[in-house]
Structures are given as structure tokens and as C-alpha cells.
matplotlib code that plots the C-alpha trace (Angstrom):
import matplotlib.pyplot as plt

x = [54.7, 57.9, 57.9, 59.2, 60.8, 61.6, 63.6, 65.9, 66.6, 67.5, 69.4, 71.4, 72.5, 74.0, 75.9, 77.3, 78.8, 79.9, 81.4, 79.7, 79.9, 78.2, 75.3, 74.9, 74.9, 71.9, 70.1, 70.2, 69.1, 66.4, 65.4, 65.6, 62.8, 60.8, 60.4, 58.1, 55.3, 55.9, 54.3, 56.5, 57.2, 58.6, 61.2, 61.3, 62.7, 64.9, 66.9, 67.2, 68.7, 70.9, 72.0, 74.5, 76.3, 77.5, 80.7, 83.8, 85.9, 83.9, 83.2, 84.2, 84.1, 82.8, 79.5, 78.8, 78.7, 76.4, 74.8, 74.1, 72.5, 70.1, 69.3, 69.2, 67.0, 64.3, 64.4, 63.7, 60.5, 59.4, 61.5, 62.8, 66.6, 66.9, 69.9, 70.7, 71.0, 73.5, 75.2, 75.4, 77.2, 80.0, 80.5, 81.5, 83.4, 85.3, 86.3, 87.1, 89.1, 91.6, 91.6, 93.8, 91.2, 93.9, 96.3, 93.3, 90.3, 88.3, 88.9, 88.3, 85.8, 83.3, 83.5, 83.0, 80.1, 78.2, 79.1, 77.5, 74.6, 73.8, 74.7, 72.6, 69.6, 70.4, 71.3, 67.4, 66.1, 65.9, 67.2, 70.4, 71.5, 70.9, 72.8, 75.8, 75.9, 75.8, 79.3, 80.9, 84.3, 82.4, 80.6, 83.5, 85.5, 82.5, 82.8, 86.3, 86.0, 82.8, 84.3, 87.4, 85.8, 83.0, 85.4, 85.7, 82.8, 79.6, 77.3, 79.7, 78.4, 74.6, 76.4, 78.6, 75.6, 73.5, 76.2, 76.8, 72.4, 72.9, 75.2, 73.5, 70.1, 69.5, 70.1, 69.9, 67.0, 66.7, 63.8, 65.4, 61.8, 60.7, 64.2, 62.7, 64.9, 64.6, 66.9, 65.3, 66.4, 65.4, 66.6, 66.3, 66.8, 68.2, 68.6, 67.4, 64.5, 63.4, 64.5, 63.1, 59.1, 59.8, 60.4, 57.9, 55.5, 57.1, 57.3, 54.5, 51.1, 49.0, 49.5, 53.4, 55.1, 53.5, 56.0, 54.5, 53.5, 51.1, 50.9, 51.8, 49.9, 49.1, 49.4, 53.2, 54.6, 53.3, 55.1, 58.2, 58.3, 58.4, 54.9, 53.6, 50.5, 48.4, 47.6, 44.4, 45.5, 46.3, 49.2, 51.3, 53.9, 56.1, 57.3, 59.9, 59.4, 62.4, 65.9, 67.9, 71.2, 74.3, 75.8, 78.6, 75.7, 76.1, 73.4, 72.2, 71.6, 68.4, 69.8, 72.7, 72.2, 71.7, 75.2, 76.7, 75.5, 78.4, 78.6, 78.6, 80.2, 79.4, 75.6, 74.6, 72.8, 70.2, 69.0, 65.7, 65.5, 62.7, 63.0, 63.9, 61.1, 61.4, 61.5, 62.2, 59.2, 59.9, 57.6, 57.2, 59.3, 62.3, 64.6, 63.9, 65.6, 63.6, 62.5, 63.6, 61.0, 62.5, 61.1, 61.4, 60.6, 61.1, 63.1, 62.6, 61.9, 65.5, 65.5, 65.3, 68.8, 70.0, 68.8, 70.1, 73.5, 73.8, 72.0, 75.2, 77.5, 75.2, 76.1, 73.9, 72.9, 75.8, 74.4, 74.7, 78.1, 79.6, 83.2, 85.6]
y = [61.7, 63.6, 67.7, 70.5, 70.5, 67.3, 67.3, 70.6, 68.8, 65.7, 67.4, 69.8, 66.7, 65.0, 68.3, 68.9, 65.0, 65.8, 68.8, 71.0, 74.3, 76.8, 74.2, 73.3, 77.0, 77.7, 75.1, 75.6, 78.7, 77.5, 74.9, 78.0, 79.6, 76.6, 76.0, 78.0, 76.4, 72.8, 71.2, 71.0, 67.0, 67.7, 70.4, 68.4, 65.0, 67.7, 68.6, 65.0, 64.0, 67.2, 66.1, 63.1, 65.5, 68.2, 67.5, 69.6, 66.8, 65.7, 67.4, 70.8, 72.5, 76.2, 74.0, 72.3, 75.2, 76.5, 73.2, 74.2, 77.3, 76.6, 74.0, 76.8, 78.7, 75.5, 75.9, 79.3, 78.6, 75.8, 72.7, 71.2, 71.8, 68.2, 65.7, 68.7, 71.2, 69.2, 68.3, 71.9, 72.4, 69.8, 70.8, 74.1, 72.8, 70.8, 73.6, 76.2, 73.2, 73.5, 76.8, 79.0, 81.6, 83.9, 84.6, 84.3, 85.9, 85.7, 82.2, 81.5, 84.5, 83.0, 79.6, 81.2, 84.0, 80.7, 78.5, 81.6, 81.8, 78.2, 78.0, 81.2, 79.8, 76.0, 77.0, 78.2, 74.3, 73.1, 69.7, 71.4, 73.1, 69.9, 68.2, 70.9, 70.9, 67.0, 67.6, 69.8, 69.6, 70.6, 73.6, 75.2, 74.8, 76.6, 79.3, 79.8, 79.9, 81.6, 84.6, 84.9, 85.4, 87.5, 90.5, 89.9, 87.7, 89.4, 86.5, 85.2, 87.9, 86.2, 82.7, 83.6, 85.1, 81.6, 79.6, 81.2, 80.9, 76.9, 77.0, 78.7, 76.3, 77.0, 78.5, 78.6, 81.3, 82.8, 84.7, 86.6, 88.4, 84.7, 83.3, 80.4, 78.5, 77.2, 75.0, 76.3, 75.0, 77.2, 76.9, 79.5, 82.7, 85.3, 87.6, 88.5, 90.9, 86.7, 85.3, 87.9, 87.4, 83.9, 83.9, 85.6, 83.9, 80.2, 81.9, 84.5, 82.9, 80.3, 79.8, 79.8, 78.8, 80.8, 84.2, 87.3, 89.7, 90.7, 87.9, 88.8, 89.2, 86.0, 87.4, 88.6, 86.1, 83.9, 86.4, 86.4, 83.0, 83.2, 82.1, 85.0, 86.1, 89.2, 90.9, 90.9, 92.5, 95.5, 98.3, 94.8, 95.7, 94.0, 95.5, 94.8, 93.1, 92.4, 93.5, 90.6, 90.3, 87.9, 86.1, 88.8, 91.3, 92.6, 93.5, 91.0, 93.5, 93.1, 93.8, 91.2, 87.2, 84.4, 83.2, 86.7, 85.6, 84.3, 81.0, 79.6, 75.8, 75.0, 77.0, 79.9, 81.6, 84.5, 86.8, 88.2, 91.3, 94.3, 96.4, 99.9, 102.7, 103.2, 99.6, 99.2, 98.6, 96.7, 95.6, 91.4, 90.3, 92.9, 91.3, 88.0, 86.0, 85.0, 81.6, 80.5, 79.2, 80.0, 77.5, 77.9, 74.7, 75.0, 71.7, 72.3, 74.1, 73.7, 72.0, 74.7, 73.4, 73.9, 77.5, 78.2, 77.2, 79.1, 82.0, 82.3, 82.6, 85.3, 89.0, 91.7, 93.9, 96.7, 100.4, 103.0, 105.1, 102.2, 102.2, 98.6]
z = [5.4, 4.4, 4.8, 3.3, 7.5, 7.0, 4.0, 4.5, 8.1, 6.4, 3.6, 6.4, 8.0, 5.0, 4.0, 7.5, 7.1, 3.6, 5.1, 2.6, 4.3, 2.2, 1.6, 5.1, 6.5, 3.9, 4.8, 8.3, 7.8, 5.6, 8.8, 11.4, 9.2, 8.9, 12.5, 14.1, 11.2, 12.2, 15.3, 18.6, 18.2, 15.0, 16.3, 19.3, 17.1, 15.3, 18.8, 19.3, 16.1, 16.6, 20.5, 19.7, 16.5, 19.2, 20.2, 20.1, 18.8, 15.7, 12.4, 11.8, 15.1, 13.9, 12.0, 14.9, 16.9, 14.2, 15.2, 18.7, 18.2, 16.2, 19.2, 21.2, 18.6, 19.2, 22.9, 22.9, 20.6, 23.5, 22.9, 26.1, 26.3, 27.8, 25.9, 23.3, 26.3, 28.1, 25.2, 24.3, 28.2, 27.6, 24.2, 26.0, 28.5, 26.5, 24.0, 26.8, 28.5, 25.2, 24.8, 26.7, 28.1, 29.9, 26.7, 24.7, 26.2, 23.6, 22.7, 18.4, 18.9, 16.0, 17.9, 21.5, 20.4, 19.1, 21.8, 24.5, 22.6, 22.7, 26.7, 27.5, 26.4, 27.3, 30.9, 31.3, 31.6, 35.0, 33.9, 32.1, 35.4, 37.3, 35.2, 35.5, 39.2, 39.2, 37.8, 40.1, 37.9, 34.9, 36.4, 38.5, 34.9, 32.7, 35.9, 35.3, 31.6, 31.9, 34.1, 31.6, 28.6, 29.4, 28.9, 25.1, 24.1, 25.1, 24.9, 28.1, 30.9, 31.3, 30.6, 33.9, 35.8, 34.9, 35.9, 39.5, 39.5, 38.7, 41.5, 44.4, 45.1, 49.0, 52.2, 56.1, 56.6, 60.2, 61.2, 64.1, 65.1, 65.9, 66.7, 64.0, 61.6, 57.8, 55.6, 51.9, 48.4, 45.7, 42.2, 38.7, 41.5, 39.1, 41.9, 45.6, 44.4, 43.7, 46.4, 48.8, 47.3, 47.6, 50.7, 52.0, 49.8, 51.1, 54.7, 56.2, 57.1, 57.7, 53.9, 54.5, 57.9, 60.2, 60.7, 61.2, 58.1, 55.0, 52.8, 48.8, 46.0, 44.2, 40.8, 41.4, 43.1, 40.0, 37.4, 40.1, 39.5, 35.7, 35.1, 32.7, 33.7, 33.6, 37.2, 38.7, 42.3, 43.7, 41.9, 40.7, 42.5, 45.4, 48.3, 50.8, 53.9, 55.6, 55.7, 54.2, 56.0, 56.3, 59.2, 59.9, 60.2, 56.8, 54.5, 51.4, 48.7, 46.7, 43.2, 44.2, 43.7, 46.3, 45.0, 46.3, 50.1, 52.7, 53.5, 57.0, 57.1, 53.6, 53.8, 52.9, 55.8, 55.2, 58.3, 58.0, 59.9, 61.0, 57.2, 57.5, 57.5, 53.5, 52.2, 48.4, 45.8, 42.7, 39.6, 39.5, 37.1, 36.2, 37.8, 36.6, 33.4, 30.6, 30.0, 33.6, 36.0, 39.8, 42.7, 46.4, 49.2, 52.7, 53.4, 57.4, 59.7, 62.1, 65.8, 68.5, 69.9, 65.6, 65.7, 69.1, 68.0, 65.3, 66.7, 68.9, 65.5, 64.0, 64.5, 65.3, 62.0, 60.7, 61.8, 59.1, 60.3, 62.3, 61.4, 61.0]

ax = plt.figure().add_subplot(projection="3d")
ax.plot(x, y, z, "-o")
ax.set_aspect("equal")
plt.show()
């Protein structure tokens, strides 16, 4: 049974191939509005028939990016990204691969301010990043172009933060109270105030892998990990309850990213160390991005002749005053 959903979809369509540009921005528009009424498989079908139609080679380049926001717009009222996300992502690389970001930094600004919008909110599915960092051309390009044009375009600066997130998913952990060793992957960390609950959640306790400390509270390492949910424990707040540190003995600041940590042979390697007297206290969630669902697995726990070997390549932690 056709729909007033139906119809203005059908009827945006035919003007975007007629290249009818008045008519199709109105009726888009007109579908926008319409969506939140009409059931999720019917915005779902919509993202699919819109998928194959972004392209930055056919139809009129500034509608089809028109095109791909409104995608975006379904996604962010609960249609998976899926085809149309990574559709959106090499529609974008492929524009910013012809357009000189260095002499022009803010690209055909209408084109790149649509183009950002559509890869902010595409770039929160889990299958959209995968798919990025399956093409390791593709996502060190979208860096590039990502980093460039976030001066000019502001819809660029969380494209560039999402993109370095799609590209750091795991680490060498090493526990040095315990001398133990992990190999974690972790993927959607928006920053180390994340990374450092889930840790602890994947790592202290009978519940975890056995390292000494206070387990979490349930409730916040749920909303930590993007699942919304009201608290039901304690002052909903995290504390800290290590001292995150790098292999040269430096520290891993929490309002940093995993992507900012030093890498060790191709890994990056995290140090858990004894937290100073005053540990930081953060709220579940602030420093978090919306619509992104972060995971954490311990892989393995590492051989005792792995950790031994690296132990011997790990400095000692910096002390405050120690000069170069």
C-alpha cells in the first residue's frame, strides 16, 4: 500500500534524475519530515534505495551530497548505517581525492560541510569503521583529508577525531604490579577516560582476569560503553585506578585517545601503574561520542617468556621534576 512516505521518496528520486533541483531539495525536505512517523523498515528500504545513488562521479555532485545527509539524518533516528554508510565514506574519499585540500582547505565548502555531516554520523556504525580500516589506502587518505580541512569546515574536526578512533582498535596492556601481560582489541574508544573503565571492567577480579583492585560499578561501565541507562549504584561516578603510562615511561593522559598512545613494533603498548594519591573522578559518559557503542575483549593473556621480553624494553614511570 503506497504512502504519503512512499510517494515524496519515489517522487525525490525521479526529480534528482531529471535533475530538478528546486523540486528535489523540497521534497527531500518533505521526506526528512516524514520520517520519524513511518516504521524503521520503511526508512530502512529508503537508505537502501539511497546507497547505490551516492557517488561523487554521478548526478550533480552538491544533490547527492544533499543525498547523503539525509542518510545520515536516518541513521541518527536508528537506521543501521550499513551499505549507505560506506557508500557515504567513499563518496568522501573520492571527492577529497580530487580536490586539492592544501590550496583549498575548505574544499567546495557547500559540498564538504554536507559531505562531514554525512561521515560524522556514518563513522558511528561499527560495520562503517570496519569497513574503513579494511581499506588502509582509503582511511589514511580520509586522515589526511580529514586533518586538512578541519581548519575551515567545521563538521571536519569530529570527522578527524572518528577516523583516528576507527584506526586505534587494541593494545599490549602490562600490569606491572603483577608483572602480567594482555593483547586487548577494543573498538568505538572516544578517549582514554573509556578505555581506562574498560579496562578495569575487562581486567580486575574474578569477574575480569584476576589483577588486583575494586571492581566498577555495573551501571557505569554500561553507560561508558554507550548503552544509555539510568544508575542504580553508588554517586555514578568513575574513578581512577591506575596510572596509565607508555613504554618510554611517559604518561597516557585520560582526556587523550588510545590513538595518541606510542607504538612499540607496530602495537600500541599501555603500562598500568600504582595511581597517584589524588586519582581523577569522572561522570560515565562525558567523554564518550554519541551513538557509538565502545567494546573491549581481552585477546590473551601474554606467555611469561612474551612479557619478560618486553618488560626489558619498558621504562620505569617519568617523576614529576625529572629533567631530559
Amino acid at each position: 500500500m503506497s504512502t504519503e512516505f512512499a510517494d515524496k521518496s519515489a517522487e525525490m528520486f525521479t526529480a534528482l534524475a531529471d535533475g530538478e533541483t528546486g523540486a528535489f531539495r523540497s521534497l527531500l525536505r518533505q521526506v526528512f519530515r516524514l520520517s520519524p512517523q513511518v516504521p524503521l523498515e520503511e526508512r530502512t528500504a529508503l537508505s537502501n534505495e539511497i546507497a547505490p545513488l551516492l557517488s561523487a562521479e554521478d548526478g550533480e555532485l552538491e544533490l547527492v551530497a544533499d543525498l547523503a545527509v539525509l542518510a545520515g539524518a536516518l541513521v541518527e533516528g536508528g537506521v543501521p548505517a550499513g551499505t549507505a554508510g560506506v557508500q557515504v565514506m567513499r563518496m568522501l574519499h573520492s571527492w577529497a581525492g580530487s580536490t586539492d585540500t592544501v590550496r583549498e582547505p575548505g574544499g567546495r565548502h557547500s559540498v564538504a560541510r554536507r559531505l562531514g555531516l554525512a561521515a560524522k554520523t556514518m563513522l558511528t556504525g561499527a560495520d562503517v569503521r570496519a569497513a574503513v580500516r579494511a581499506d588502509k589506502g582509503m582511511l589514511i587518505d580520509l586522515q589526511v583529508a580529514a586533518a586538512r580541512l578541519r581548519r575551515n569546515v567545521s563538521e571536519f574536526q569530529p570527522v578527524d577525531g572518528l577516523l583516528r578512533m576507527t584506526a586505534a582498535v587494541g593494545a599490549l596492556v602490562l600490569d606491572r604490579r603483577s608483572g602480567r601481560g594482555f593483547r586487548v582489541a577494543f573498538d568505538g574508544v572516544w578517549s582514554n577516560y573509556q578505555l581506562h573503565t574498560l579496562l578495569a571492567d575487562a581486567l580486575i577480579g574474578d569477574e575480569g582476569r584476576g589483577l588486583d583492585g575494586e571492581r566498577l560499578c555495573s551501571d557505569c561501565v554500561a553507560v561508558e560503553s554507550g548503552r544509555r541507562q539510568p544508575f542504580s549504584c553508588g554517586s555514578g561516578e568513575l574513578s581512577e585506578v591506575w596510572s596509565l603510562g607508555d613504554y618510554e615511561g611517559g604518561p597516557v593522559f585520560l582526556d587523550g585517545t588510545p590513538a595518541d598512545t606510542l607504538m612499540l613494533d607496530g602495537e600500541r603498548v599501555i603500562v598500568l601503574d600504582a595511581k597517584e594519591s589524588a586519582g581523577a573522578s569522572w561522570r560515565p559518559g562525558d567523554h564518550s561520542y554519541e551513538l557509538v557503542r565502545a567494546e573491549l575483549t581481552v585477546q590473551a593473556e601474554l606467555l611469561p617468556e612474551e612479557t619478560t621480553s618486553l618488560w626489558s624494553r619498558i621504562a620505569l614511570p617519568a617523576v614529576a621534576g625529572d629533567s631530559a
